[in-house]
N, C-alpha and C positions, 0 to 999 in steps of 0.2 A: 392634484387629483388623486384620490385616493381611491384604490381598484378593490371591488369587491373577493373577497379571495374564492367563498363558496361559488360563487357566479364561474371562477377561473377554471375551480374544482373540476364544475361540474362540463365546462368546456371541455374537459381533459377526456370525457367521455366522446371515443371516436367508432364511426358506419364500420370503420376499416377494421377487420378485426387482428393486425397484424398490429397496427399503432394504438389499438386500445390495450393490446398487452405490454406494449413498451409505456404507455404513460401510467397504467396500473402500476407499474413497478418503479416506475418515475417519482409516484404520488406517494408511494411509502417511504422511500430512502428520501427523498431532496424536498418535498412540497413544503415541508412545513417550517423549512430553513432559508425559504427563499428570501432576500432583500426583497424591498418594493419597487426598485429597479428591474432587477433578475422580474419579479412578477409583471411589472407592467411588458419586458421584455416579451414572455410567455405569451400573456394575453395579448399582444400582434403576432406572435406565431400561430396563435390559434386558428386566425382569421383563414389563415391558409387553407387552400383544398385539400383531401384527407391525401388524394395520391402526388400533389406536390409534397407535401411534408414528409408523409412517407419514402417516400425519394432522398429527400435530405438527409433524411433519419439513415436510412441504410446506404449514402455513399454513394447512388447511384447522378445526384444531381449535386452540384456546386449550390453551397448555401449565399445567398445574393448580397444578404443583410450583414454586416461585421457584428451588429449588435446582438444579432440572433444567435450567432456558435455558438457562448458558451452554452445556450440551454439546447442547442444541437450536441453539443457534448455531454452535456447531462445526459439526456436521451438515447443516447450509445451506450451507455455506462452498462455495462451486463452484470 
């Protein structure tokens, strides 16, 4: 299955405006290097609720998924 990337992009736009600044910064350093793994990865973390992810993002929630950290570590990246 092959995942649209602009569709993932544009996912990457988040209500939250805490996690629209972490994935705007996300989208410049790492977006365009991502495997299609890492991406398909992504596009299920998207699914998530802005303030569960958010949660993840900043440590405040255990991340569930083994497959999701690395792009929970992306998304720390300062």
């Amino acid at each position: 299955m092959t995942i649209n990337r602009g569709r993932v992009r544009w996912q990457c736009r988040r209500a939250l405006l805490e996690l629209d600044l972490v994935f705007t910064r996300f989208l410049e350093r790492h977006f365009d290097r991502l495997s299609d793994d890492q991406l398909a990865d992504l596009d299920d973390l998207l699914r998530c609720d802005d303030y569960d992810l958010w949660a993840m993002v900043n440590g405040s929630k255990e991340c569930g998924q083994e497959r999701w950290q690395e792009m929970i570590a992306l998304l720390r990246e300062r």
